[in-house]
N, CA, C and O atoms as CSV, one atom per row, in Angstrom:
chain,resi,resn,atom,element,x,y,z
A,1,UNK,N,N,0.844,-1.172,0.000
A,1,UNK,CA,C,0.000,0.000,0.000
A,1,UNK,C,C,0.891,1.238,0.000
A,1,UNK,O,O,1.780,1.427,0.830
A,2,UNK,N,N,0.559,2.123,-1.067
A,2,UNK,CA,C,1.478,3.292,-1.066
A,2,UNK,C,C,0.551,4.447,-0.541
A,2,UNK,O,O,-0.644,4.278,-0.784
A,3,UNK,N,N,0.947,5.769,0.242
A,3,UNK,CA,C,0.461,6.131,0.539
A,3,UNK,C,C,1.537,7.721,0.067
A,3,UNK,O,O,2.753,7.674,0.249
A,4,UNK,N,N,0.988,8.776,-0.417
A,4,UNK,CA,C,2.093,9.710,-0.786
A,4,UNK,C,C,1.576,11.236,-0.703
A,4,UNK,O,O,0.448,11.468,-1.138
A,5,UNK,N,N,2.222,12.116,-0.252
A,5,UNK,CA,C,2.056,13.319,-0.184
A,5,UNK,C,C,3.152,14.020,-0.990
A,5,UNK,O,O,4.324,13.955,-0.619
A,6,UNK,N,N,2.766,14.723,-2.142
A,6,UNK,CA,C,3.691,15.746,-3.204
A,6,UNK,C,C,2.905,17.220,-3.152
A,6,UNK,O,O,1.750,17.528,-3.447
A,7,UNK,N,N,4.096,18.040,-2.619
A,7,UNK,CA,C,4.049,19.142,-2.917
A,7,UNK,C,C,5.088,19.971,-3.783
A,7,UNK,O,O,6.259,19.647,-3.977
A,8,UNK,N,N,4.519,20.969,-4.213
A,8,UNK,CA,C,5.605,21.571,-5.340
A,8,UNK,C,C,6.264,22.796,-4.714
A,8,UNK,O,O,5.631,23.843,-4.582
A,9,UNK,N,N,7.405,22.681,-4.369
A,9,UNK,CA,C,8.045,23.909,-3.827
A,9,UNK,C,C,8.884,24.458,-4.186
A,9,UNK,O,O,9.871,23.868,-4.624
A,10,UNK,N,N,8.763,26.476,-4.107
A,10,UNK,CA,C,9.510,26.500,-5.052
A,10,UNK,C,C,11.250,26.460,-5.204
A,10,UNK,O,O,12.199,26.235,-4.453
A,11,UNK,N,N,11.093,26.740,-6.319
A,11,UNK,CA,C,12.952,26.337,-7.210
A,11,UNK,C,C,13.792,27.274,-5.819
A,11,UNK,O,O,14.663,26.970,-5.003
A,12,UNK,N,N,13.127,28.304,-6.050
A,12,UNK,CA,C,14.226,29.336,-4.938
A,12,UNK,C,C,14.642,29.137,-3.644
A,12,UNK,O,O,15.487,29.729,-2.973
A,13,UNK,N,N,13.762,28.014,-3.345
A,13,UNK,CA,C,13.389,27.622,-1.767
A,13,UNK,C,C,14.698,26.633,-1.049
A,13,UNK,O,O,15.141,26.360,0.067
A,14,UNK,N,N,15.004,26.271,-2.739
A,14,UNK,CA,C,15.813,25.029,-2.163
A,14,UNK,C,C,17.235,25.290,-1.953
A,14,UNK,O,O,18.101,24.789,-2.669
A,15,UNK,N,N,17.433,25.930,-1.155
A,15,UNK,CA,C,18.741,26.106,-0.812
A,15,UNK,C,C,19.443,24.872,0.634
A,15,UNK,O,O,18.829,24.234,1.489
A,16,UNK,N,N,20.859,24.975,0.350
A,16,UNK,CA,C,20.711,24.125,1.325
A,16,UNK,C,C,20.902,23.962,2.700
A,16,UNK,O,O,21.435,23.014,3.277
A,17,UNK,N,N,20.228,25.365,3.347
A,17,UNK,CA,C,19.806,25.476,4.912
A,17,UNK,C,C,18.173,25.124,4.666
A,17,UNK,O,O,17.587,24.271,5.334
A,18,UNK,N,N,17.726,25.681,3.918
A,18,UNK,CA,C,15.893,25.348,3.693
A,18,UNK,C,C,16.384,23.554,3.945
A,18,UNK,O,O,16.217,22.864,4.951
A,19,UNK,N,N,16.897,23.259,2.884
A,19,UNK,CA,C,17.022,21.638,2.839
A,19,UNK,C,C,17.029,20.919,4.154
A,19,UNK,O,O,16.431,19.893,4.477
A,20,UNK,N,N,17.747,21.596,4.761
A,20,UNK,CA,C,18.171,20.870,6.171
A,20,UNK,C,C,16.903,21.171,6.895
A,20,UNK,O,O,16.798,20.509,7.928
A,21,UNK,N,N,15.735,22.122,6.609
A,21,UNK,CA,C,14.405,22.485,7.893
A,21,UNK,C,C,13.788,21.329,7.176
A,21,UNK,O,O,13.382,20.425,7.907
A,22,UNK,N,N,13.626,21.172,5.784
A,22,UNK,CA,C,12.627,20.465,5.375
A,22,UNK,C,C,13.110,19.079,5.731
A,22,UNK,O,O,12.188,18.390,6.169
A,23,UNK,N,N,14.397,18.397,5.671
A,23,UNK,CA,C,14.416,17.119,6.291
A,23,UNK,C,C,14.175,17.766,7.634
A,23,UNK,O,O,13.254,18.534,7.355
A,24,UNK,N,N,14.344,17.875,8.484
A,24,UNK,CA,C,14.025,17.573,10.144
A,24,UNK,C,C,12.399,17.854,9.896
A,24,UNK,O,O,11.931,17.139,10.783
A,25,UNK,N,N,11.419,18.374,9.323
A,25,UNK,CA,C,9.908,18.329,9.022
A,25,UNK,C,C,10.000,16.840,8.892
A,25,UNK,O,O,9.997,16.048,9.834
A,26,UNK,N,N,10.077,16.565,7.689
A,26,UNK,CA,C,10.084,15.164,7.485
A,26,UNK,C,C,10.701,14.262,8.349
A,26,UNK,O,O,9.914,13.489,8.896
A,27,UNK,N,N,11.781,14.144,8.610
A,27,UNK,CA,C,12.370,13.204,10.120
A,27,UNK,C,C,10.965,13.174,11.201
A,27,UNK,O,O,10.395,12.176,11.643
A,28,UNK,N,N,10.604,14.807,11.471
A,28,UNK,CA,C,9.677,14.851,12.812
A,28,UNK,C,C,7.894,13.874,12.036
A,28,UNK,O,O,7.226,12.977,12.550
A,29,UNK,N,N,7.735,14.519,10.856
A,29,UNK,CA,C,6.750,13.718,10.662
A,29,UNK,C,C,6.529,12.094,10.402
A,29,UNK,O,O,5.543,11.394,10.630
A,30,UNK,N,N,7.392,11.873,10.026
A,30,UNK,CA,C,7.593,10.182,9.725
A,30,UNK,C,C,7.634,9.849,11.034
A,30,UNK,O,O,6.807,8.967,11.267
A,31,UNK,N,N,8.446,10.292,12.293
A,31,UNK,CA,C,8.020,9.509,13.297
A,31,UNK,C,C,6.665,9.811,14.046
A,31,UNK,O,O,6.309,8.889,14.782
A,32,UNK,N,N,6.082,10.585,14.022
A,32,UNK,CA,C,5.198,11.164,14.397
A,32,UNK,C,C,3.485,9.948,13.287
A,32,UNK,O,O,2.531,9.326,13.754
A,33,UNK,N,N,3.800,10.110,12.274
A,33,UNK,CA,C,3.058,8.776,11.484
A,33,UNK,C,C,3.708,7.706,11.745
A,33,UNK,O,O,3.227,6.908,10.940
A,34,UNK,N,N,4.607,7.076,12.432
A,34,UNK,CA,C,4.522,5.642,12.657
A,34,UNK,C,C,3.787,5.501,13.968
A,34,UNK,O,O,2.915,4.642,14.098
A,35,UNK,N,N,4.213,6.550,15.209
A,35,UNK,CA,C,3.353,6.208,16.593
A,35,UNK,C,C,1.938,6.539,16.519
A,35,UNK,O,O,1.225,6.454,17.519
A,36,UNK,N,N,1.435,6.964,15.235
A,36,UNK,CA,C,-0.040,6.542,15.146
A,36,UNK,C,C,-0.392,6.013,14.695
A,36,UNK,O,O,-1.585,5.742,14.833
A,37,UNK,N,N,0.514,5.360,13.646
A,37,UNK,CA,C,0.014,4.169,12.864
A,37,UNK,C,C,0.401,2.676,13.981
A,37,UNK,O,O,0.100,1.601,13.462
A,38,UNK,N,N,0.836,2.620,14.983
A,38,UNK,CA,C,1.319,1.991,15.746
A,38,UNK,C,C,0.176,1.735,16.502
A,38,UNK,O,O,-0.378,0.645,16.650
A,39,UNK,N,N,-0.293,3.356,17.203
A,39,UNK,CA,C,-1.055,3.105,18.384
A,39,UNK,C,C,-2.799,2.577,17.516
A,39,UNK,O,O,-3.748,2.221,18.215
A,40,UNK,N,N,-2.879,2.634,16.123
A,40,UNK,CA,C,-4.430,2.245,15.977
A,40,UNK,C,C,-4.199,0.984,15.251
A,40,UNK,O,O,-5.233,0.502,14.789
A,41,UNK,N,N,-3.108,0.316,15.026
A,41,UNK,CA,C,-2.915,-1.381,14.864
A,41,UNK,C,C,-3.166,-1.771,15.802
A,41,UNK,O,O,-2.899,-1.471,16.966
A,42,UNK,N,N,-4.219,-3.148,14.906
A,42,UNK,CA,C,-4.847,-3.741,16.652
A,42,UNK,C,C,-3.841,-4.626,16.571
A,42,UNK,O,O,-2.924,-4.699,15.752
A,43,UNK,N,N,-4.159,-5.430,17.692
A,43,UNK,CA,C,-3.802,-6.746,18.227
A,43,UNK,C,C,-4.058,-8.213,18.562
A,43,UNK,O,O,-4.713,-8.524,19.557
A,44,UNK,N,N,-3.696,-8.842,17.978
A,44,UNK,CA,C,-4.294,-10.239,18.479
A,44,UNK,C,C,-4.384,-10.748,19.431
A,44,UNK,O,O,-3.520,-10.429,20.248
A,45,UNK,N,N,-5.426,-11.797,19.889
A,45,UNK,CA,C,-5.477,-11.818,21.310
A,45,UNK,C,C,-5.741,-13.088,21.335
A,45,UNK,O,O,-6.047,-13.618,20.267
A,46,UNK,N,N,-5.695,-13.829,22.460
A,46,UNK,CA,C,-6.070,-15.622,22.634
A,46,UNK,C,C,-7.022,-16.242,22.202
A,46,UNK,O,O,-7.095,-17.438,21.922
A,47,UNK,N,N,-8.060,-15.159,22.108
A,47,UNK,CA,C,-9.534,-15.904,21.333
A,47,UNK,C,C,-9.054,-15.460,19.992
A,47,UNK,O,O,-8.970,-16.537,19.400
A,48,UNK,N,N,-8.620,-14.358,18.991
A,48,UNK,CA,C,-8.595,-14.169,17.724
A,48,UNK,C,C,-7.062,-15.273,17.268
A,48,UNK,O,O,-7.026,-15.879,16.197
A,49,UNK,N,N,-6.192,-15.325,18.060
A,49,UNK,CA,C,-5.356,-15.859,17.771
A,49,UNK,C,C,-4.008,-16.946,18.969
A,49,UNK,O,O,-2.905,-16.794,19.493
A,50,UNK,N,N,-5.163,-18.050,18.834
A,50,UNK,CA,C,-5.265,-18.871,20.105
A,50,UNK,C,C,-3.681,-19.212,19.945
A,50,UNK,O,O,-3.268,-19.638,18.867
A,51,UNK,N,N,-2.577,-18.959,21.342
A,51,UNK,CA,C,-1.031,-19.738,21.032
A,51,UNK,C,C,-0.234,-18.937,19.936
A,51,UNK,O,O,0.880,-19.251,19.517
A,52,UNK,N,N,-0.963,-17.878,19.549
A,52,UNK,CA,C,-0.372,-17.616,18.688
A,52,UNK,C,C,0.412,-16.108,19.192
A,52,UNK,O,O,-0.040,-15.591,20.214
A,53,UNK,N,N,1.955,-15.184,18.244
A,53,UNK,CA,C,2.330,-14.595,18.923
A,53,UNK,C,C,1.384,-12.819,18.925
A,53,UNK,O,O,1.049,-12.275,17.872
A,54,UNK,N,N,1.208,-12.415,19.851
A,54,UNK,CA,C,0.717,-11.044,19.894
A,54,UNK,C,C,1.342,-9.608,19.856
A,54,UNK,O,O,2.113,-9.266,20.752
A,55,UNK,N,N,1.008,-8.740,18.797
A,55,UNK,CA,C,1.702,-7.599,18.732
A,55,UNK,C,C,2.598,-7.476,17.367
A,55,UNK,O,O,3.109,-6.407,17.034
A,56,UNK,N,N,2.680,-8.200,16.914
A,56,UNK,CA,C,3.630,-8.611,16.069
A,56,UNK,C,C,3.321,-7.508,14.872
A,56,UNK,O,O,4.310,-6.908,14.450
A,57,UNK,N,N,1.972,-7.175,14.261
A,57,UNK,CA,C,2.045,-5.917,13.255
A,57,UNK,C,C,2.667,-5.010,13.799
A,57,UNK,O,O,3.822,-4.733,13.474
A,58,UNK,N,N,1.757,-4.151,15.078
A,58,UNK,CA,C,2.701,-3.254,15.630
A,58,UNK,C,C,3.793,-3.030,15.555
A,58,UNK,O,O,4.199,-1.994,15.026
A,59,UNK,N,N,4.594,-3.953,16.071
A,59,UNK,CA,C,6.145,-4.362,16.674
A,59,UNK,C,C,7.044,-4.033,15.090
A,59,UNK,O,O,8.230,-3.706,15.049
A,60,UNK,N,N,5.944,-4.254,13.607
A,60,UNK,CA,C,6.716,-4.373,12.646
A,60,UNK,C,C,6.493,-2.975,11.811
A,60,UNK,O,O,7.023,-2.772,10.719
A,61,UNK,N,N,5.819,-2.242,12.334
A,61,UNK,CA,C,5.854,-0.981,12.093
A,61,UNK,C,C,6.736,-0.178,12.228
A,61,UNK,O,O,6.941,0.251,13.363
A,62,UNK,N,N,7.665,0.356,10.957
A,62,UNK,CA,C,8.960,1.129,11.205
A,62,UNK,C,C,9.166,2.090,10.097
A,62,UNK,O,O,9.228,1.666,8.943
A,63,UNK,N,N,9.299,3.605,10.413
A,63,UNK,CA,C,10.166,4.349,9.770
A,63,UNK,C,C,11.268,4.183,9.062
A,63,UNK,O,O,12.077,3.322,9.407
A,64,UNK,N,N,11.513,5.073,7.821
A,64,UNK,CA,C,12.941,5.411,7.274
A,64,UNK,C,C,12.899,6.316,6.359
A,64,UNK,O,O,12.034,6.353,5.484
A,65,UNK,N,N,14.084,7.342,6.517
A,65,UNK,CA,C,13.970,8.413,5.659
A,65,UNK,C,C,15.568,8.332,4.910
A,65,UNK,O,O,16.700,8.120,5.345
A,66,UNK,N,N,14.872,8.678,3.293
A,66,UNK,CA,C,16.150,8.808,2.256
A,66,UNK,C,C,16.304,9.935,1.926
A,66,UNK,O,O,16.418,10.894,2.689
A,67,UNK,N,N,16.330,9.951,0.479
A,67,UNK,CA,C,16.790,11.054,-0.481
A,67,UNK,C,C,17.512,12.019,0.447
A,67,UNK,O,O,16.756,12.990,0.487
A,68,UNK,N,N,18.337,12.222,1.049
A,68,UNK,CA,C,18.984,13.380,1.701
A,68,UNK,C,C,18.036,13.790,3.400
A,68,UNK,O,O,18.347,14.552,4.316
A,69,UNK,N,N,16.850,12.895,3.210
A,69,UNK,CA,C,15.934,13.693,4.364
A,69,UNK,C,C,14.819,13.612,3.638
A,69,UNK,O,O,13.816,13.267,4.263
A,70,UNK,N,N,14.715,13.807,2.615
A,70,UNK,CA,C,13.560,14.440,1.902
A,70,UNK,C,C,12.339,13.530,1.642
A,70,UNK,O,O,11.286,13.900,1.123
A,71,UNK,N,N,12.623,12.329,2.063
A,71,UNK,CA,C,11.310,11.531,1.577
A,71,UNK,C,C,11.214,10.557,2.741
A,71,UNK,O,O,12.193,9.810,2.722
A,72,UNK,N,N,10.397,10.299,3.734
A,72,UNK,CA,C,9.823,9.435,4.325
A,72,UNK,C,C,9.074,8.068,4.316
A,72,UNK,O,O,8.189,8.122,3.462
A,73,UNK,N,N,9.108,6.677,5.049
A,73,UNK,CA,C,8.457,6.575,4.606
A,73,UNK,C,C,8.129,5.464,5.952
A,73,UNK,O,O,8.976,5.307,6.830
A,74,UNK,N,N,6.976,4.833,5.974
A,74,UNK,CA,C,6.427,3.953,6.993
A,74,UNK,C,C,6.048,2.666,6.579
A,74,UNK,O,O,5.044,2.537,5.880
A,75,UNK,N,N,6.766,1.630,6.943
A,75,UNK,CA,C,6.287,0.459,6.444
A,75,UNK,C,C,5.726,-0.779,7.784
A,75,UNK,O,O,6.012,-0.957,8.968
A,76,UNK,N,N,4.840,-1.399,6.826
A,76,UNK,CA,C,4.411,-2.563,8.087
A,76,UNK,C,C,5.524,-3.751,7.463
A,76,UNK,O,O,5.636,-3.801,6.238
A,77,UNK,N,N,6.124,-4.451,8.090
A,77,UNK,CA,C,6.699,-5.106,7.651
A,77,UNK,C,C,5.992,-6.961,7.659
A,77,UNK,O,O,6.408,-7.733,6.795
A,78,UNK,N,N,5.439,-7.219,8.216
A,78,UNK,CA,C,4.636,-8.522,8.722
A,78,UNK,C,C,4.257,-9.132,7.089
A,78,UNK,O,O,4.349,-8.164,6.334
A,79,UNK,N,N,3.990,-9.999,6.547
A,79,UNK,CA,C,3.650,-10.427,5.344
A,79,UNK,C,C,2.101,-10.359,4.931
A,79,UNK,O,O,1.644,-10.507,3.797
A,80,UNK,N,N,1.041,-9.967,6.733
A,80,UNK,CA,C,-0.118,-9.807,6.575
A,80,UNK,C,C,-0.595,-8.534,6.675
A,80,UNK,O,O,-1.816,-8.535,6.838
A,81,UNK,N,N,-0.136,-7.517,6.642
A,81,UNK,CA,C,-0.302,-6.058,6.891
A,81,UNK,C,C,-1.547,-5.745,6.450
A,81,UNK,O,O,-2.601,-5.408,6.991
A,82,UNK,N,N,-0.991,-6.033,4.786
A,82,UNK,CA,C,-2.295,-5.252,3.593
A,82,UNK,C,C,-3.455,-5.878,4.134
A,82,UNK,O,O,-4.437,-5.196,4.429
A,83,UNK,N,N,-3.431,-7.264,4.311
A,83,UNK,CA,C,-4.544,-7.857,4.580
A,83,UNK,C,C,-5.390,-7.375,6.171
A,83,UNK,O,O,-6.583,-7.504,6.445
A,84,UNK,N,N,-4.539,-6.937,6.819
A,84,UNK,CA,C,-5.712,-6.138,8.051
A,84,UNK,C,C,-6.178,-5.115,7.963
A,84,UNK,O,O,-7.284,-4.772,8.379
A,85,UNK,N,N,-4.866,-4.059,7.030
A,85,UNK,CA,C,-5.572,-2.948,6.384
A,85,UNK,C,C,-6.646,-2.810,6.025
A,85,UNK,O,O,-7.587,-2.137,6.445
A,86,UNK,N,N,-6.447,-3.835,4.763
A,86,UNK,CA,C,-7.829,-3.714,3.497
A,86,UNK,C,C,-8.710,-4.398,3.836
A,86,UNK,O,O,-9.851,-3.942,3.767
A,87,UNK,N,N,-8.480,-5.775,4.338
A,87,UNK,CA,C,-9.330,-7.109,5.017
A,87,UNK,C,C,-9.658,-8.164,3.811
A,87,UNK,O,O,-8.955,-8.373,2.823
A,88,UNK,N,N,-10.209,-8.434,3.959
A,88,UNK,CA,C,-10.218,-10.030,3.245
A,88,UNK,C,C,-11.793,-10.106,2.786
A,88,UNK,O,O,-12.666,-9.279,3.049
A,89,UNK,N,N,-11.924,-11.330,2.025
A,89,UNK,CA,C,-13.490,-11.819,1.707
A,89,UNK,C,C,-13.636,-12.538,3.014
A,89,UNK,O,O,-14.767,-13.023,3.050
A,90,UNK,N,N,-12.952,-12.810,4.112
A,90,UNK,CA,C,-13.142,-13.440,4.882
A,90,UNK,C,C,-13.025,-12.236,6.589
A,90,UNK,O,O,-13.693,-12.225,7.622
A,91,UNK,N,N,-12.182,-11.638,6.244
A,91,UNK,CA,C,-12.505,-10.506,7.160
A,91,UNK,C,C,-12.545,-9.274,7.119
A,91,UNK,O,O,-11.947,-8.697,6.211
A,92,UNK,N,N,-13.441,-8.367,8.335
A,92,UNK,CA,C,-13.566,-7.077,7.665
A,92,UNK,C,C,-11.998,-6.250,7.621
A,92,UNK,O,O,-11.069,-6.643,8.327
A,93,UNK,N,N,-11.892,-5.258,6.843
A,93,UNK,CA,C,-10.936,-3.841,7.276
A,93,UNK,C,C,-10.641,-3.912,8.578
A,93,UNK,O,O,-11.496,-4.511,9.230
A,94,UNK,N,N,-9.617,-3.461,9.251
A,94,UNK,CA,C,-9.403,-2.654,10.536
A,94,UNK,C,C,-8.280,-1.640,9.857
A,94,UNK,O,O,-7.098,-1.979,9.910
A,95,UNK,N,N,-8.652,-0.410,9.227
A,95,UNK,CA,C,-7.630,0.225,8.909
A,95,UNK,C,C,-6.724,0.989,9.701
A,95,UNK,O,O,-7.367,1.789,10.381
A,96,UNK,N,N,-5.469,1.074,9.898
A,96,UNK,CA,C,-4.661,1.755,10.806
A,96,UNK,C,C,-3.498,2.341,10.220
A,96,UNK,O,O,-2.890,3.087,10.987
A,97,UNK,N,N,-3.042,2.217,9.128
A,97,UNK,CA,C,-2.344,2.771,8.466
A,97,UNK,C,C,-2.553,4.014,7.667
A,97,UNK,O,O,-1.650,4.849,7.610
A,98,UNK,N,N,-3.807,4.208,6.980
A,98,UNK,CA,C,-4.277,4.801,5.935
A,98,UNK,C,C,-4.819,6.058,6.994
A,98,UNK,O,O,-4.194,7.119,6.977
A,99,UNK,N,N,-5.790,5.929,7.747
A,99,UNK,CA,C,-6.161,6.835,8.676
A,99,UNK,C,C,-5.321,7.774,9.357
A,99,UNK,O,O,-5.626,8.935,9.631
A,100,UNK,N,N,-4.023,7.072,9.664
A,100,UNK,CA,C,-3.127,7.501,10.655
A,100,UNK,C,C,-2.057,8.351,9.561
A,100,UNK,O,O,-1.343,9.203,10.090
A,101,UNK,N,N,-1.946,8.179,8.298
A,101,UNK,CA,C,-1.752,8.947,6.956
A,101,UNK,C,C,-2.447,10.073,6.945
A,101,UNK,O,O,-1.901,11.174,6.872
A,102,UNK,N,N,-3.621,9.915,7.012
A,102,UNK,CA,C,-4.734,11.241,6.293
A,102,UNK,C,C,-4.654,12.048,7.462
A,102,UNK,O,O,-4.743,13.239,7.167
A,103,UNK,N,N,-4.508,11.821,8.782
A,103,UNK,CA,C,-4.177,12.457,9.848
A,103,UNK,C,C,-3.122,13.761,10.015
A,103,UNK,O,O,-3.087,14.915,10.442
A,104,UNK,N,N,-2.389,12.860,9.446
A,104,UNK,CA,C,-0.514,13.252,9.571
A,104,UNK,C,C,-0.342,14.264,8.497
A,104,UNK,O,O,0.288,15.313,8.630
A,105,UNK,N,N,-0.960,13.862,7.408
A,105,UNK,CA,C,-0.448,14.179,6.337
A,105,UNK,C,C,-0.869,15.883,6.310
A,105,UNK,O,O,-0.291,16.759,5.666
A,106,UNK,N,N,-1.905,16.019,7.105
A,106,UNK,CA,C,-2.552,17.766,7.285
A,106,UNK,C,C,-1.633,18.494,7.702
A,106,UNK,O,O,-1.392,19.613,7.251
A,107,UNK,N,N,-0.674,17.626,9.121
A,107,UNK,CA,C,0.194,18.503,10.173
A,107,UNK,C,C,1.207,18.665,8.942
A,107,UNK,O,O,1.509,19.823,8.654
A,108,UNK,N,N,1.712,17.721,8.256
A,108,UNK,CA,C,2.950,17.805,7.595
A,108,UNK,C,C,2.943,18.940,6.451
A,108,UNK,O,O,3.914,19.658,6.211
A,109,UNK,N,N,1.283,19.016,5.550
A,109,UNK,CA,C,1.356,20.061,4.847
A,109,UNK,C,C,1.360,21.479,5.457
A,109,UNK,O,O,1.731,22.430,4.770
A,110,UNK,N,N,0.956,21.639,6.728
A,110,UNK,CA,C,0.883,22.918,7.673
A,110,UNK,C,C,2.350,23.546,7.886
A,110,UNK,O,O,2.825,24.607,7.482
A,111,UNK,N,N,2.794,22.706,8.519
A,111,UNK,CA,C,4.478,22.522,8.797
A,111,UNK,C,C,5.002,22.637,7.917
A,111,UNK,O,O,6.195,22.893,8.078
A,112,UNK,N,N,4.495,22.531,6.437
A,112,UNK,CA,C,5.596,22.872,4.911
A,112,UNK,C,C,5.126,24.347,4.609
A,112,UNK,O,O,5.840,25.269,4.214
A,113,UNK,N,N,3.689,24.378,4.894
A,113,UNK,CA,C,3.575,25.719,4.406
A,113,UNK,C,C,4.156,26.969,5.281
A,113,UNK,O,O,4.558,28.043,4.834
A,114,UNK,N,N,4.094,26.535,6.697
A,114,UNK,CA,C,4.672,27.643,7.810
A,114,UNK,C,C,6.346,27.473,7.100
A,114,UNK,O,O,6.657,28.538,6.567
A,115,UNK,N,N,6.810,27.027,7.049
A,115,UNK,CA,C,8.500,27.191,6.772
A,115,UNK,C,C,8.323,27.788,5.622
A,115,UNK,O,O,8.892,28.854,5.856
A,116,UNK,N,N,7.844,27.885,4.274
A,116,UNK,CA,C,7.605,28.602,3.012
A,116,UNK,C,C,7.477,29.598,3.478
A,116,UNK,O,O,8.270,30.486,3.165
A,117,UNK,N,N,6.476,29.845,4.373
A,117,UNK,CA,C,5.713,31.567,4.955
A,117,UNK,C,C,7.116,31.954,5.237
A,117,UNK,O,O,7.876,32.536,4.462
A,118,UNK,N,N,7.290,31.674,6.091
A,118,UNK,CA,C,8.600,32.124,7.195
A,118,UNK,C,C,9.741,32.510,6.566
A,118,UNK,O,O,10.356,33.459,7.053
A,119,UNK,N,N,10.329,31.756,5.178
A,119,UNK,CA,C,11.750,31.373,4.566
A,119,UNK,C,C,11.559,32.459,3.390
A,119,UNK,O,O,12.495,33.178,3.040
A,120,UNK,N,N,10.041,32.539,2.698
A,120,UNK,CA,C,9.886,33.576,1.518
A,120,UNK,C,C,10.128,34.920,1.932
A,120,UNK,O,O,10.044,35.841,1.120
């Protein structure tokens, strides 16, 4: 599941002290979207998943940021992720990823536009 926020900023902007605010934005937001994509992954429990181990999406929920800073990103790592996300013909959605995106993704455009305000 890809999930992506593009904004166009401008050419003049990019110098490279701007560069360095806009990675630490991004550093602060990527972690800031994994501990909510963290805290609304459920959990399995003895009746949903009798003997079996618990926490384990959570636990595989992890940050990483490239391009210089500039790009974030949050992955579930578990092989069943998509499938609790989206859910199955056999079970419903519990979305926790996507939500915890559309959340984030407001603060992060706020936080791009205040540094534009501020830097223009």
């Amino acid at each position: 599941m890809r999930l992506k926020v593009k904004m166009k900023i401008p050419k003049n902007f990019m110098t490279p002290v701007n560069k360095g605010k806009i990675a630490r934005i991004v550093q602060l937001n990527t972690a800031e979207l994994t501990q909510k994509a963290k805290d609304r992954a459920p959990i399995s429990t003895e009746k949903t998943n009798p003997g079996g181990a618990h926490g384990q999406l959570k636990r595989s929920i992890i940050p990483s940021v490239g391009s210089g800073g500039l790009v974030g990103k949050v992955n579930a790592t578990v092989d069943y992720a998509e499938y609790v996300e989206m859910g199955t013909r056999f079970m419903a959605a519990q979305p926790y990823m996507k939500p915890a995106f559309d959340q984030q993704k407001e603060v992060f455009l706020d936080d791009m536009k205040k540094l534009i305000m501020k830097e223009l």
